[in-house]
N, C-alpha and C positions, 0 to 999 in steps of 0.2 A: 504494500500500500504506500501509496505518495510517490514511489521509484517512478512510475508512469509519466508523471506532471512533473517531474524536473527537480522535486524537492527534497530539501535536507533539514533535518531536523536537528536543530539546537538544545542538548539534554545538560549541559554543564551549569550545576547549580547555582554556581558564584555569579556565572554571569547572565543568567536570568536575574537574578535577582539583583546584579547593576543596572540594567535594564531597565524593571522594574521601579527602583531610587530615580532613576534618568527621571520619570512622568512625576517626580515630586508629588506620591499618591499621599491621596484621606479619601476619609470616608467616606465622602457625600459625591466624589468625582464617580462620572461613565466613564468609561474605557472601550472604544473601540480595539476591538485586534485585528489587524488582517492578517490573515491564515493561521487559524488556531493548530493545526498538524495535529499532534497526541494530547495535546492539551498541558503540556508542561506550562507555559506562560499561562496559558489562560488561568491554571487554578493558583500560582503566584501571585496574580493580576488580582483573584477574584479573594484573596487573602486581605488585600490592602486598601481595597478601596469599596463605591458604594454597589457597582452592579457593571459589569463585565459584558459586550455582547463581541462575541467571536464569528469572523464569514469564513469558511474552511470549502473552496472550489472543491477539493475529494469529497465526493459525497459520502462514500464509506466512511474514507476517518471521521466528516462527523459525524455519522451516524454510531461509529464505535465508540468516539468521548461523549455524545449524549447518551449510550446507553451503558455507563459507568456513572450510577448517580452514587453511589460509596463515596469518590473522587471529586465528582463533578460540584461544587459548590450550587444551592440554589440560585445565589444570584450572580449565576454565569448562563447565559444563550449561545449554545451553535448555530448557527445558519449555516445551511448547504448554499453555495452559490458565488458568483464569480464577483470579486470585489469593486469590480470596476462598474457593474452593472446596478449595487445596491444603490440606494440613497442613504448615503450616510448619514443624512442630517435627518431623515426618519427614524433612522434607528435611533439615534442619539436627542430622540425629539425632546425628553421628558429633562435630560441636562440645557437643551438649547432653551429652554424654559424659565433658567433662572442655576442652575446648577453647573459647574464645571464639565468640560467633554474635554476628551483626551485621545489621544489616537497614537497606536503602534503596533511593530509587525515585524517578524522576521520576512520580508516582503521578496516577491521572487523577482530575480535578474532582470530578466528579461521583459518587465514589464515595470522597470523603476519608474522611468519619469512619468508617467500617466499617473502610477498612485501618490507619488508626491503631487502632481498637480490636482489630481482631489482633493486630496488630504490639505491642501492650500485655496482649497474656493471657499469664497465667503459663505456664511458665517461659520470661522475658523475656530477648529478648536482650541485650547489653551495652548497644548502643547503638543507636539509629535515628535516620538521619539522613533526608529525604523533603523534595522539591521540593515546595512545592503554592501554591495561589493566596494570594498577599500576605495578603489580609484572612482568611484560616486561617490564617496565620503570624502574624497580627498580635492574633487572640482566642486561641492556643495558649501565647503567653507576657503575656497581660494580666494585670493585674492589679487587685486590689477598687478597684470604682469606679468603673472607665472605661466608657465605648463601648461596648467592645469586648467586655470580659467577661463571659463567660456559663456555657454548661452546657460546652461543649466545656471550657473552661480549667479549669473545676473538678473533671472526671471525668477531664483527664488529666492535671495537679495533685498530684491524688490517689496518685497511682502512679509520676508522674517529673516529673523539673525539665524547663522546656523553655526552649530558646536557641533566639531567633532571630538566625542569623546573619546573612545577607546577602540584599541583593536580585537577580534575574537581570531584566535587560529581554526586554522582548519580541523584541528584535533577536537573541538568542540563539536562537531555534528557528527551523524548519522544518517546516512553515509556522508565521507568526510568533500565539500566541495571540492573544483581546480585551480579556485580563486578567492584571494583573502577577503578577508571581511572585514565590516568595522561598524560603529552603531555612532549614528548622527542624533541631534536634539535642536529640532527647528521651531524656535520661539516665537508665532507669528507677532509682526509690529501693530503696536496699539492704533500709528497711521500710516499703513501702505504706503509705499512713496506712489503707485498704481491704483486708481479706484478699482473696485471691483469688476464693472462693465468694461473695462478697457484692459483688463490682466493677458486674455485670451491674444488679442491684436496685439499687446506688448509681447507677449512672448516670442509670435512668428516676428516681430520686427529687427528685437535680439539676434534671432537665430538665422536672419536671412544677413544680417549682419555679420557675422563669426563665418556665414557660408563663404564670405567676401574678406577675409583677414589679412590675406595678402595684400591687399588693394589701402592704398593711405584712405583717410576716413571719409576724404571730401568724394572722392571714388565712390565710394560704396555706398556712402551713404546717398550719391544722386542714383544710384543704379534698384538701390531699393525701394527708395521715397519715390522716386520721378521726377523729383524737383528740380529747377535749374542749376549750373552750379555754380553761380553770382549768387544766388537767396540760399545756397549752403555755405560756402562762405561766409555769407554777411553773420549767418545765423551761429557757427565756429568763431567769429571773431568774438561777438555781444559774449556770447559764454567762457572766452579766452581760452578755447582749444585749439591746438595747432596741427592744422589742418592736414598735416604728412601722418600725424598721429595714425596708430592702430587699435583697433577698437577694442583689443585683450589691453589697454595699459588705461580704459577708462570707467570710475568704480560706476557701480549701478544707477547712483544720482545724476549723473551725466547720462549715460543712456537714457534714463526717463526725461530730462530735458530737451533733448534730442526728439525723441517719441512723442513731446506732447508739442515741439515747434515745429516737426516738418510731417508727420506719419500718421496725424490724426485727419 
């Protein structure tokens, strides 16, 4: 079970329950999980705080950790079903109500940046904390300049601080991944540098951007925008960007002034 779906299962105690410290739990917080697997986190999860709802895509496994009600704390929920597809703000209704919501997940590869960009639509939860492959923990808190940095850092940036905390080796799962690991804590910001309505169109604007890195900024940025490039210019100078610049050397607040004077 789970081998099918590409999943590995994190059993090592210590670091569930770093994890776990990461969502800064009480009693009164929901807890989204995405992908419950055997329910190890879930029933850690469901130890510390007010009520627990776990989506586990294997329908068997969840169907095996709900039918372990010994283990299974009452207020934890399995949901069978693809996480991408739930409303997470339903499930989480009775917290979006007045109560804290929290969201986290040893969340699978192959399908990162879709659930972080969930897990980032307004109305956000307090916190997310999410297992994912090192080198996405490592461009999710980069910063202008590096490697690393690119569209992902700056469209999630835009909307929350991100910590990377700690590394998991491979020796922690079941079966063991080919690829390190690491557990990020993205703190959404009190105010978006991004409205809500406009995240989506920020984001491709970023990333058609980064498509274009080679190219100095005034380049890129008329090939994206469409705009002239005398009104990109003028618009680089008023912001005192210089214009040969690359767009990995410029932090997220710059990108969003960019976004909201030639892209909207």
């Amino acid at each position: 079970m789970g081998r099918r779906l590409g999943q590995h299962f994190l059993f090592d105690p210590s670091i569930l329950d770093r994890i776990v410290d990461a969502l800064d739990p009480h009693l009164h917080d929901t807890v989204l999980e995405i992908g419950a697997g055997r329910g190890t986190l879930t029933r850690r999860l469901a130890a510390r705080v007010g009520r627990v709802v776990a989506i586990e895509r294997d329908r068997r496994l969840a169907e095996r950790v709900r039918a372990e009600p010994d283990t299974l704390p009452d207020n934890a929920t399995v949901i069978a079903g693809d996480a991408l597809e739930q409303d997470w703000h339903a499930l989480a209704s009775d917290a979006l109500e007045g109560e804290a919501w929290k969201v986290t997940g040893n969340i699978p590869y192959a399908i990162t940046s879709p659930l972080i960009d969930k897990a980032l639509t307004p109305p956000m939860p307090a916190i997310v904390v999410f297992l994912v492959q090192r080198e996405v923990a490592d461009r999710l808190a980069a910063q202008p300049g590096g490697k690393t940095y690119g569209a992902l850092s700056v469209g999630v940036q835009a909307v929350a601080r991100a910590e990377r905390l700690f590394d998991v080796p491979a020796g922690a799962f079941r079966p063991p991944p080919r690829v390190d690991s690491a557990v990020v804590r993205l703190l959404p910001l009190e105010r978006p540098l991004v409205a809500a309505a406009e995240q989506e169109a920020f984001r491709r604007f970023v990333t058609a951007l980064f498509g274009r890195r080679r190219k100095q900024l005034v380049g890129a940025l008329c090939g994206v925008t469409g705009a002239a490039r005398d009104r990109v210019q003028a618009c680089l100078q008023e912001m005192g960007v210089d214009p040969k610049a690359r767009g990995e050397t410029l932090p997220a607040t710059t990108f969003v002034s960019l976004f909201q004077a030639l892209a909207r």
